[in-house]
N, C-alpha and C positions, 0 to 999 in steps of 0.2 A: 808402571803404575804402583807408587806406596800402596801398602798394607794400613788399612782401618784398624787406630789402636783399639783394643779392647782389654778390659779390665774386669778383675773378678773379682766377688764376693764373698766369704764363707764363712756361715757359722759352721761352732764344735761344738758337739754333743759327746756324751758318753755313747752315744753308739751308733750317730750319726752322722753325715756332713752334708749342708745344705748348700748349693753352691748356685750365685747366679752370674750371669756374664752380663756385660754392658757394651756394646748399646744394643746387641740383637735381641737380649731380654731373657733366653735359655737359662734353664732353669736343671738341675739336678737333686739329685740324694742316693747317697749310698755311705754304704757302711763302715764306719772309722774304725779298720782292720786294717790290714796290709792288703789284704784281694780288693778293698773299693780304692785304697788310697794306690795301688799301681793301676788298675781299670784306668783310672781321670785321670792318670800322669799320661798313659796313650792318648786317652781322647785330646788334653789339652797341647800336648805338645806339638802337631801339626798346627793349631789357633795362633803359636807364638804370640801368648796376653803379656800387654807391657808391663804388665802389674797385679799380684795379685795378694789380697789384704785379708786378715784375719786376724780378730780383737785373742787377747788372752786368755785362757780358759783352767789357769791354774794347772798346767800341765799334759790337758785333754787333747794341745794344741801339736804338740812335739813329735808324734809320728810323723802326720801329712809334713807336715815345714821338716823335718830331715828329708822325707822322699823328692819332694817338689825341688827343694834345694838341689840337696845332689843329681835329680835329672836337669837341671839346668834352667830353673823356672825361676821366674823373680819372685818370689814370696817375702812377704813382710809382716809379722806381727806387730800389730798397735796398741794403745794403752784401750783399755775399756771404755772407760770415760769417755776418750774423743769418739770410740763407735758407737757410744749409746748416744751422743749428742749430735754428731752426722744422723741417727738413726730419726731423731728427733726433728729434725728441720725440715723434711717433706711435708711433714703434718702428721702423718699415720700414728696413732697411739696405741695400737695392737700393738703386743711382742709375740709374735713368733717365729722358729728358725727359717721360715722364708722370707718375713719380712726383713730381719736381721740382715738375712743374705745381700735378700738385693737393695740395703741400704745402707751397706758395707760396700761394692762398686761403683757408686758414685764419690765414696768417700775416695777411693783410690785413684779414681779419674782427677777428682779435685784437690787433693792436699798434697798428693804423688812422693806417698814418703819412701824415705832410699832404703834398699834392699841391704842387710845386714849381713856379715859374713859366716857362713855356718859355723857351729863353734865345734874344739876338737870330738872327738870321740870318746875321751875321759870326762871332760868338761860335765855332762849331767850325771855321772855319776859321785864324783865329787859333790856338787851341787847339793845331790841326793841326801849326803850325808850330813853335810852342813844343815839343810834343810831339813833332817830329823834333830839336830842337835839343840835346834833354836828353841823348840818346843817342850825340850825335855828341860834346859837351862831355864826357861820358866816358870816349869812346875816346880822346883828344888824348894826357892825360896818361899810357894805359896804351903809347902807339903810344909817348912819350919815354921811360917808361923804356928799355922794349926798347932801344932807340936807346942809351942810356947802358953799355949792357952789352954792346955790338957792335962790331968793329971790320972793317975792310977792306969787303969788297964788299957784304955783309949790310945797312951801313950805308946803301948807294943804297937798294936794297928796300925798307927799313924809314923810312925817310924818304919816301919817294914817299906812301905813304898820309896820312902828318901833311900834307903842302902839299895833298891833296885835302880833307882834314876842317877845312885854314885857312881856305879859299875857301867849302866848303859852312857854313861859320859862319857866316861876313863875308854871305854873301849872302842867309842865315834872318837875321841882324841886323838887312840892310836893310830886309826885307818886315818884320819887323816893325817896328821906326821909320818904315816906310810907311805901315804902317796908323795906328799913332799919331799922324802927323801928317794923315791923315785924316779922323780922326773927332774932332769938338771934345770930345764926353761923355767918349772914354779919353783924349784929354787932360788935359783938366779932371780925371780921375779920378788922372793920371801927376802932374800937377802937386801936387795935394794929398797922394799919397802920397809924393812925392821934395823936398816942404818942408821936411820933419824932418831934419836931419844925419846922416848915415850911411848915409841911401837912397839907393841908386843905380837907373839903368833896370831893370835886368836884375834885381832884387829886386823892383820896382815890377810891371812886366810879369807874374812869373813870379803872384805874389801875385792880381797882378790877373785872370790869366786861371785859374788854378788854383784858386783860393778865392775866387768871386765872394762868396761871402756875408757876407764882412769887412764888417762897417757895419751888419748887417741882425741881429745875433747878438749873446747874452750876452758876458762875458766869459768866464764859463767855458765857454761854448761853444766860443767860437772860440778857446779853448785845447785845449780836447779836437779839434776837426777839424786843427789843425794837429799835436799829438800834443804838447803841453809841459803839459798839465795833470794834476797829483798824483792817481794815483790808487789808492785805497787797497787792500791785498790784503786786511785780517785776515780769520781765521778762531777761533771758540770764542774763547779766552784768548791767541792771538797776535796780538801789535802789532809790526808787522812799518815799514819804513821806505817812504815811498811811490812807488811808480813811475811811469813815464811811459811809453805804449807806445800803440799804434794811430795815428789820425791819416793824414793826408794825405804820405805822405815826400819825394816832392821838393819838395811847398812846405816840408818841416822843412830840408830840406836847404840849399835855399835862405835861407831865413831865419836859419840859424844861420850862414850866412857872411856875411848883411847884418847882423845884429846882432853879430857879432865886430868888425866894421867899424865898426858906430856906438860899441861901448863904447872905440874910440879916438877919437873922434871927436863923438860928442855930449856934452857935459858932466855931462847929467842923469845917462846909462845909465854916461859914466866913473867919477862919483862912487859910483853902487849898486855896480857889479864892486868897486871897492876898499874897500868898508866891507864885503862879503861877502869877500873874499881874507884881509885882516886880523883879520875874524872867527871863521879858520880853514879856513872853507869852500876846498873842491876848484876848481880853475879851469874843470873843465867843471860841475860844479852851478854856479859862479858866472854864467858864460852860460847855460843855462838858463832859472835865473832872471832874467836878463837880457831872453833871449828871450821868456817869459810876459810881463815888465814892458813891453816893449816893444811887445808884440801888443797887449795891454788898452788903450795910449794909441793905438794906429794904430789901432784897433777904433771907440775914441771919439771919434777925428779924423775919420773916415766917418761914421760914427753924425751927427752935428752939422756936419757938411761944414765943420770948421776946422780951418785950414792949423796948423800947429807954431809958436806964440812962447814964447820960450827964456823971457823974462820970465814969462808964467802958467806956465809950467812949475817956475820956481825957488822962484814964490811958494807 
């Protein structure tokens, strides 16, 4: 006799987890520690559920999804959006963590998206660090203007904070060039993506920890997770122009400041900007489309672990 697939649900709280099953309807909550989140890895692991889904929660999510993972659980984290819009198609217009739950197992039942593979054990710490770096590289340049518009004593003030965010840079730079020269594989991994002219670490790094999945992915894919891939609005009889929108943003961001870089600097991506300028095109479509052309060959240079020769490239 098959086993009745069954599917779960669950919100993430800061100090909760709400969890429902489908199709028996069981419902749970307990506490997003390590004592709730092994409690439910026993109870669940006799269920053997074909799937079990949980929107992102900016980090709140990453206990349970290591534990689940490593006991052998299909876990899946999804994008927000598709859980708030599953969450919305029932009808129900309350939000709360149980209704979340159990309108999170039907999305699992229905869209049945594929289980991701856990990532290493350095992986979020790394992360971690990028992830404070992006915020402080922010503030740099809001803390100079200020500065530019100040004069007499206001100016100590407001300089003091800039020499703290120089240091706490200088010193997230080090740990991470730390780690890279530690581990041979994100070397090896730094070396092949900073082959090509116009990549630098800090585009390498960001790429590399932000979007592991470059090399494993369509191209159109990994146009769409980075956000530069055309996508179409029409509706009835409107043909409308295509946009670009979703995606990952600080790797966009990133990315369009390594590839403004390389179309001075690579020949390949200098030659494409100037036959799109001359064509008329806009100088920011022309990056863009820079940026897409540029993803698809660093995409295929992971894909087939080979480094950048300017010669295959011309031919």
């Amino acid at each position: 006799m098959r086993a009745v697939p069954c599917f779960l649900g669950l919100d993430v709280a800061t100090a909760q987890l709400d969890m429902a099953l489908r199709p028996s309807g069981e419902r749970w909550a307990v506490p997003n520690a390590t004592s709730g989140v092994t409690r439910r890895v026993e109870r669940l692991q006799p269920l053997h559920p074909t799937l079990m889904v949980l929107a992102a929660t900016g980090g709140l999510e990453r206990l349970v999804t290591s534990a689940w993972a490593m006991a052998g659980l299909p876990v899946v984290v999804v994008n927000p959006r598709q859980a708030r819009d599953g969450a919305r198609a029932p009808g129900p217009w309350a939000t709360t963590a149980a209704v979340e739950a159990r309108a999170l197992a039907p999305c699992a039942d229905v869209m049945r998206p594929t289980p991701r593979p856990l990532p290493d054990a350095q992986r979020p710490e790394w992360r971690g660090l990028l992830g404070r770096r992006q915020p402080l590289l922010g503030m740099r340049p809001a803390a100079q203007h200020r500065l530019a518009g100040t004069s007499g004593r206001l100016q100590t003030d407001i300089a003091a904070p800039s020499t703290w965010l120089n240091e706490r840079l200088a010193t997230l730079d080090d740990a991470l060039e730390t780690v890279r020269r530690g581990s041979p594989r994100w070397r090896a991994h730094d070396d092949l993506w900073q082959s090509a002219p116009g990549m630098g670490p800090v585009c390498a790094r960001t790429l590399r920890l932000a979007l592991p999945e470059v090399g494993r992915l369509t191209r159109q894919q990994s146009a769409a997770w980075v956000g530069v891939a055309p996508l179409q609005g029409d509706r009835g009889t409107r043909r409308g122009r295509r946009s670009m929108w979703g995606g990952r943003a600080p790797v966009r961001t990133v990315w369009s400041l390594g590839t403004l870089v390389a179309t001075r600097s690579n020949p390949r991506l200098t030659a494409f900007s100037e036959r799109l300028l001359a064509a008329g095109q806009g100088k920011k479509v022309a990056l863009t489309a820079c940026m897409h052309t540029f993803l698809t060959i660093r995409n295929a240079m992971l894909t087939h672990r080979t480094p950048w020769h300017d010669q295959e490239v011309e031919g």
